[in-house]
N, C-alpha and C positions, 0 to 999 in steps of 0.2 A: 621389778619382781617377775618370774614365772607367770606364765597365764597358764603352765600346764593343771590341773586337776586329777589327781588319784582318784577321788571319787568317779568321776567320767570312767577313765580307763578302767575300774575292775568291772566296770556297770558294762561296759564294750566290751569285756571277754568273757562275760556270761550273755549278754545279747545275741557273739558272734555265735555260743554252742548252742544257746537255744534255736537260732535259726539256723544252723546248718541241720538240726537233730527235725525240725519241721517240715524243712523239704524232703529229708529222708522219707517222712511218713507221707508228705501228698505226694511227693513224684513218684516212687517206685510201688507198682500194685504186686506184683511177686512177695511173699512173704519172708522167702532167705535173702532175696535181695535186697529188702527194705532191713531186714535183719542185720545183713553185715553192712548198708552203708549207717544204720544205727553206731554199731559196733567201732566204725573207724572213726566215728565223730570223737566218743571216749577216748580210742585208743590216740589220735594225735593229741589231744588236751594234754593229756598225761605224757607224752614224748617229747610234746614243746614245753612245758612248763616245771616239770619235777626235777630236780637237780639232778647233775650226769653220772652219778651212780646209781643211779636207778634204769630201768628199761620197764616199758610196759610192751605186751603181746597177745595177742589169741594163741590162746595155746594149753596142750595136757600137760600134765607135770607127773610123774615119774622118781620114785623112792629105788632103794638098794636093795630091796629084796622082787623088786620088778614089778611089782603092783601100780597102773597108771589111774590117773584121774579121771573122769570126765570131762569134755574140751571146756575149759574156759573160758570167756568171752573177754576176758579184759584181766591179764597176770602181773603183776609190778613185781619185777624179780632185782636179784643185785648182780651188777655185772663188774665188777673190782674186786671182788673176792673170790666170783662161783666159777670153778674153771671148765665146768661142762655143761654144754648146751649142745645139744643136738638141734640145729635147721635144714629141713630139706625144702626151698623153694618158699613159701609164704607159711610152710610148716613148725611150729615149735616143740621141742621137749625139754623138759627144764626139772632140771633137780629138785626135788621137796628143800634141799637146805636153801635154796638161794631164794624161795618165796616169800617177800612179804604180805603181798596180799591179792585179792582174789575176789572179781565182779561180774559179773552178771550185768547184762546190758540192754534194757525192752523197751518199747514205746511205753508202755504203759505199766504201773501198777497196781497190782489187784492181790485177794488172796491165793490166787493157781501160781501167779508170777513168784512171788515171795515164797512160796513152798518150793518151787523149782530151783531158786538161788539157793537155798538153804541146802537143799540136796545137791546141787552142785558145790556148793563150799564144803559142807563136809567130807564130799568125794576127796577134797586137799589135805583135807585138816587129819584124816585120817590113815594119809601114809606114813611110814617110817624117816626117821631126821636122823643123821649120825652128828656129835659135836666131838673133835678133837682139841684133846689140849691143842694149847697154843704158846709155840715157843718164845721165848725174846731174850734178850743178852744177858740176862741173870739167869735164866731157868726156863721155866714152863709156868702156864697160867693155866689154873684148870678147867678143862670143858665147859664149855660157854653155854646155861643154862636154853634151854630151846625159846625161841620168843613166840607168843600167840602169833597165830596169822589171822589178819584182819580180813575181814568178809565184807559183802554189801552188793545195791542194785542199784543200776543206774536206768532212768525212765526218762523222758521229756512229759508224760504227762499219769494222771491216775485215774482210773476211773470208779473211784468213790465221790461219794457226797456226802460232808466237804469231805477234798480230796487229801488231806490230811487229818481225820480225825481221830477219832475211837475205834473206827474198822481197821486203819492202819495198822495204828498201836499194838492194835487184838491180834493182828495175824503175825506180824512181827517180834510179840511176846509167843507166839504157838510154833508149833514143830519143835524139833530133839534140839540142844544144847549144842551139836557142834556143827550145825547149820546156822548158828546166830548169825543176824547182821550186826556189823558193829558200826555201819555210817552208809545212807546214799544219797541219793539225789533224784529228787523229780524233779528236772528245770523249769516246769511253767510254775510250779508254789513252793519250792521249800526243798530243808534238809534235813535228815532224823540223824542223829546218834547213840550209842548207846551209851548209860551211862554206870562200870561195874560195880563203881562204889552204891550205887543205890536200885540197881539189879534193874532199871526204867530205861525207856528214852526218852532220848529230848528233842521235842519237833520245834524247826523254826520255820516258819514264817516267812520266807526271806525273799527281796526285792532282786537278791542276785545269788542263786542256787547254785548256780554249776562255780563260779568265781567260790561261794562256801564252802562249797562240798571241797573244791583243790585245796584250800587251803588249811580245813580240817584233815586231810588226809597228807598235806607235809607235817603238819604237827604230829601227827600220830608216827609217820614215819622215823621224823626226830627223834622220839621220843624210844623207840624199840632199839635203838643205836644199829650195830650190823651181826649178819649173819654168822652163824655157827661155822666153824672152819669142817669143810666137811671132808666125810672117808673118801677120800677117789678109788682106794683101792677097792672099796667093799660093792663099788661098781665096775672096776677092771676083772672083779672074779666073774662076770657074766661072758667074759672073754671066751672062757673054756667051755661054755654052755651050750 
């Protein structure tokens, strides 16, 4: 029989991103530097491991009436469907239709952090989506209902005590409605999610956070199916602008 162990391997791919998110924070004293080698810890997790229609980026996102985002630290967009993406250089801009979700990326969390992300994720949640019928060999399907876009923060550590309790929950229950977090990760203790059926979250505990955190967020992504077909035209009218 196998000597391999599942258990070993998910326990090694939350070890690997808790240490590389460690040295982030001892080696680099610069604060944007320490920032974005944060930031690319996340962004390969999600590049190596979410299935290939998916892409994650740093990047603003951009609706059809020209209204952009604020930059976002870590965007999972769909690349099989969305036919426009603007990159210039390590630069992104990405259509409101093709986003599903949208993180935020800090050493640490606290309540200034979680008020930050929330005002960052509403910055998405609050552009315009166009949804096109959708045609197929009999006819037309009708416009593809918009899907929530999922929200959240990613940390290596928190600075509450405990570092997941009652302070958490409080600040994460607070701030406006379309700033919610709906899943993150502090990789040195645990994962929160939100849960809509009972308007709570739910914090775990967990021996291997960052390995949690990816795998709640394939399920969630599952679960939304795919993107609205979007108006390309109603972005080509900026042509004449």
């Amino acid at each position: 029989m196998s000597k391999w162990s599942l258990s070993a391997l998910l326990a090694g791919l939350h070890e690997d991103i808790e240490s590389q998110l460690a040295i982030a924070r001892k080696a680099f004293v610069h604060p944007g530097t320490k920032g974005d080698a944060t930031e690319a810890v996340w962004l390969k997790l999600l590049q190596q491991y979410l299935p290939q229609r998916y892409q994650a980026a740093s990047a603003h996102v951009v609706d059809s009436t020209g209204a952009f985002s604020d930059q976002i630290d870590v965007v999972v967009f769909d690349r099989q469907y969305s036919p426009f993406i603007f990159r210039h250089g390590d630069q992104f801009i990405i259509p409101a239709e093709s986003v599903y979700a949208v993180f935020e990326a800090k050493q640490s969390i606290n309540a200034t952090m979680v008020a930050y992300a929330q005002e960052k994720i509403s910055s998405v949640r609050q552009l315009h989506r166009t949804s096109l019928p959708i045609p197929h060999a009999g006819g037309t399907y009708p416009p593809k209902p918009l899907m929530p876009i999922l929200g959240g923060i990613l940390t290596l550590g928190s600075d509450w005590s405990p570092p997941l309790g009652d302070a958490m929950r409080a600040a994460l229950l607070d701030g406006n409605a379309g700033g919610k977090l709906d899943l993150g990760c502090v990789a040195s203790h645990g994962v929160f999610d939100y849960d809509n059926a009972t308007a709570t979250y739910n914090i775990h505990a967990s021996g291997k956070p960052a390995t949690a955190f990816l795998f709640e967020l394939i399920a969630r992504l599952q679960a939304t199916a795919t993107v609205p077909m979007i108006d390309i035209r109603t972005y080509g009218a900026w042509l004449d602008a």
